[in-house]
C-alpha positions, 0 to 999 in steps of 0.5 A: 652366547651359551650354547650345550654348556659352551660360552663362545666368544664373539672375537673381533676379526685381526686387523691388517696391522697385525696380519703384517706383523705375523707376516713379518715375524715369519719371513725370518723364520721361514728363512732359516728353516729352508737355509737349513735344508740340505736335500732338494737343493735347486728347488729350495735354493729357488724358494729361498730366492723367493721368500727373499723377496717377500719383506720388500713387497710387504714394506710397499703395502704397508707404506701405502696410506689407506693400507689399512683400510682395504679387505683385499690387503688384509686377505693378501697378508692373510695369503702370504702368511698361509704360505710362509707357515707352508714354508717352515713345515716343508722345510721341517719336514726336509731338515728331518727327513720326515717325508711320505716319498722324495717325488711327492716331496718334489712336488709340494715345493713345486706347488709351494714356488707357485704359491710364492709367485702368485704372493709376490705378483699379487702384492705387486698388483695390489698396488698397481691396480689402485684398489688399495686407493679405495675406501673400506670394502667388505670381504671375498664372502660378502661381496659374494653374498651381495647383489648390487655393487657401488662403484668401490665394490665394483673396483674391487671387483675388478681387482680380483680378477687379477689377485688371489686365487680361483675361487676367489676370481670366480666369486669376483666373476658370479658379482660382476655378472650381477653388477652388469645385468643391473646396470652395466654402465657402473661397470664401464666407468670404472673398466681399465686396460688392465681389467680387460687383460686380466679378463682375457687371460682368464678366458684361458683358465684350465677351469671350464666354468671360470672360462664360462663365466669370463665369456658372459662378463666380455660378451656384455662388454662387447655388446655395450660397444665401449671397449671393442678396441682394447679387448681387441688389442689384449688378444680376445680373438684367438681364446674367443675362437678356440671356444667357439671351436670346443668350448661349453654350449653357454661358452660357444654362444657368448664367445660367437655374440663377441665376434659378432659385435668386434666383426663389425670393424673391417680391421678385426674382420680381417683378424678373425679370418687370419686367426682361423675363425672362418671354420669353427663359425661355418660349424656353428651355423651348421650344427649350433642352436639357433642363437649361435647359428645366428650370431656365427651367421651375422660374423660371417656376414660382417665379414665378407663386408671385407673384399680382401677376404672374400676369396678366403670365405669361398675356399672354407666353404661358406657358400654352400653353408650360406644357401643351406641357412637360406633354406634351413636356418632356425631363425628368419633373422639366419636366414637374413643374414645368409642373404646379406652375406650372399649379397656381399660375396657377389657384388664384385669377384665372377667367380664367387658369383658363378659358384654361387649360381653353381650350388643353387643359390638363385634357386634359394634366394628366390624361395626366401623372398616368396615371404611377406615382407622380402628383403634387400639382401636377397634381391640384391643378391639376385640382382647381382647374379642376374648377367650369369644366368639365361633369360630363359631360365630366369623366366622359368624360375619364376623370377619375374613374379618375385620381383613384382611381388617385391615392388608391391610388398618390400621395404624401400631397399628391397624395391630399390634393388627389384627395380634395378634387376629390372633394369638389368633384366630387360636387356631385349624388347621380348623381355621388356615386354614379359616385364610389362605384362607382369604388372610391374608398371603401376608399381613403379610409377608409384616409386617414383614418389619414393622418398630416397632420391636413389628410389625415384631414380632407378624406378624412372631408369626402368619405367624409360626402359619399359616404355621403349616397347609401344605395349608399355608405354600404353600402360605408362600413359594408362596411370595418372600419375606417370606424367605429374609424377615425372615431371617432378622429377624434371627438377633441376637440382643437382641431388635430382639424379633422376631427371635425365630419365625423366626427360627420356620417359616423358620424351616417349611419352609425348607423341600422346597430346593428352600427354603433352597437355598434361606435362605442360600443365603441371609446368614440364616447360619451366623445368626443361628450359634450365635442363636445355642450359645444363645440356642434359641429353633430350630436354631441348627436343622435348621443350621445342616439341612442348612450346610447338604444341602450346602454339598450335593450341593458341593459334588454334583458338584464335 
């Protein structure tokens, strides 16, 4: 090509062959030079040690078979001669005296030592990893330039991480991010051990982008739940919460979804509270943008799923940030998550529920279940806190509508746990027959179809209760379908947990003849007489009071 009245030439790039041939020529060199060298004599002495080295890490190379054919061997031959030339000009520059100060002196052969060690340790690597085991990949700028990685761009990826020098990791960083978005499963089928360290050293990187871009790379592993374990056990946890604590706003996110995903197991749950992750995630729900918040919320939650740690979460303050994501969080999904957490933070320890009913909660949990579609977590909570708090009270908080309002409008969990709190609730008539007059009757005869076992179960628990009260029963013998309904729930089965509650409404129910005729109708007397033989508590006095009335009905027709 001519160009300005120049010929450039088109010269072909040098083979790895050569570039250890011009590596090798300068060992020697570089040897003799620093030999010669009288001042400095304990750092040079050092990197004499060093270069010494060098030949037998240059023979492991370039006695590998497809030495030859990797772009990452040639650019480490390229490496080591760049710092082996570093070598012979310093020691030149020590042999003349010919230097700009002694201390900027010292600290270019500091800078060189450096450059030594990462030579040898990448060398080393190179074999180690068994990149060089690949077939002929393009170099460090094409890769760079390139959007789609086959598996053997991906290894080399992969081997970057660990070789050569930042920029370069950040290259290898920016194409693994691309590969993962295109289809993160060639990723995975390559992933080593040793990849997950070399990411987990680089989250410690002095420079915030390459910490950046490290974070996203292991948030997707994280996420694709392949790798959970060895990220673990290569320490992830404690850089994942140092950036959580101080890292860039991308950074903090990335680093929070991990410990969302890893705080899913009860082992690293309990790792991230002894690494101090508690506090930094209790600041990310109450100063981060929503995403964050919500994944700091969802790891808190997780980790109060762990009763050993509990107390902990209590003393760094997480019930009162907790209410506040109820009443404040950005995202519904926050807020669900706070409710989970409360849940699990009362289920057991009087203390915690105390301190709970101490800062409000109830109050809080019962405005975020008035929206349209309540969930398990918040009335579980509630039902937890229920025994703390006077009926009075609870009355006057309105908590009797809300659980109605959750037996018409929740999911199936959240009205299994309503009708429990019903059932903890209704510990005297009065109550029984505030409850009653609520309009919750209907609902839950209605639950007793439920398809969970445990639904049908604790709606028959309640309606029995319910029913002891003359009002209620009324209203039970009112709906259609109380009697069919809990005759079905007459099954013998062992998977039926419901039928000794069965037994009892419909012991309650049959002073009623329109009652017992119904019950017999829809064979109430075939079920009771196995439940008589299994001795479950009121199925022998029902079953006589049902064949007496069938008697009376026979004679009376005769």
């Amino acid at each position: 090509m001519v160009e300005d009245g120049r010929t450039d030439v088109l010269v072909e790039p040098e083979s790895a062959e050569k570039w250890l041939a011009r590596a090798q020529e300068l060992v020697p060199v570089a040897l003799d030079k620093a030999k010669e060298v009288k001042g400095f004599p304990v750092r040079w002495k050092t990197i004499i040690s060093k270069l010494e080295q060098v030949p037998s890490r240059l023979s492991d190379l370039s006695s590998h078979p497809c030495f030859s054919k990797n772009a990452l061997c040639k650019e480490q031959l390229q490496s080591v001669s760049n710092t082996l030339n570093e070598a012979i000009e310093l020691a030149e520059l020590c042999v003349q005296e010919k230097y700009d100060g002694k201390l900027r002196m010292q600290s270019d052969l500091d800078a060189l030592s450096g450059k030594l060690d990462l030579n040898l340790r990448d060398c080393g690597l190179l074999i180690k990893t068994g990149v060089l085991g690949e077939v002929t990949l393009p170099s460090s700028s094409a890769i760079a330039s390139s959007s789609v990685e086959p598996e053997s761009n991906i290894r080399e990826l992969l081997a970057r991480l660990q070789i050569g020098h930042l920029e370069a990791k950040t290259q290898a960083l920016d194409c693994l991010i691309d590969a993962m978005r295109e289809n993160i499963k060639n990723v995975l089928v390559v992933l080593g051990r040793s990849n997950i360290a070399a990411l987990v050293q680089l989250l410690t990187a002095t420079s915030p982008r390459i910490r950046e871009k490290t974070v996203t790379v292991i948030c997707s592993l994280a996420e694709s739940g392949s790798c959970e374990n060895w990220l673990v056990s290569e320490g992830v946890l404690p850089p994942l919460i140092r950036l959580v604590e101080s890292g860039s706003a991308v950074g903090k996110e990335k680093a929070t979804i991990s410990l969302q995903r890893l705080s899913m197991s009860a082992e690293t749950a309990r790792s991230i509270v002894g690494h101090g992750g508690v506090q930094p995630l209790i600041e990310v729900c109450r100063t981060g943008d929503s995403v964050s918040q919500a994944a700091a919320a969802c790891t808190l939650k997780n980790l109060s799923a762990v009763p050993e740690v509990r107390q902990n979460l209590a003393e760094e303050g997480i019930i009162k940030v907790m209410i506040n994501l109820l009443d404040c969080g950005i995202l519904l999904g926050s807020k669900e998550y706070a409710a989970e957490c409360l849940q699990n933070l009362t289920l057991s320890n009087e203390n915690l529920k105390r301190s709970v009913v101490s800062e409000g909660g109830i109050r809080s949990l019962l405005a975020y279940i008035d929206g349209p579609l309540p969930q398990e977590s918040a009335v579980g909570a509630l039902r937890n806190l229920i025994s703390l708090v006077s009926v009075d009270v609870l009355v006057s908080l309105g908590l009797i509508p809300r659980l109605v309002h959750i037996l018409r409008s929740g999911s199936l969990g959240a009205q299994h746990a309503a009708a429990l709190a019903i059932c903890r609730l209704c510990s005297s008539s009065e109550m029984k027959k505030l409850v009653g007059e609520s309009g919750c009757i209907p609902l839950l005869v209605k639950m007793l179809e439920a398809k969970t076992n445990g639904a049908r179960e604790v709606a028959a628990q309640a309606v029995s209760s319910l029913a002891t009260v003359s009002q209620n029963r009324r209203e039970v013998k009112k709906d259609d379908k109380s009697v069919p309904n809990l005759v079905q729930l007459l099954d013998p089965s062992p998977q039926n947990t419901a039928k000794k509650y069965a037994v009892s409404c419909l012991g309650l129910l049959s002073s009623s003849k329109k009652c017992k005729k119904l019950m017999v109708s829809y064979g109430a007397i075939g079920y009771l007489k196995k439940l008589s033989e299994m001795d479950i508590p009121g199925a022998k006095k029902l079953l006589e009071r049902l064949e007496r009335g069938k008697l009376r009905r026979l004679f009376s027709r005769k």
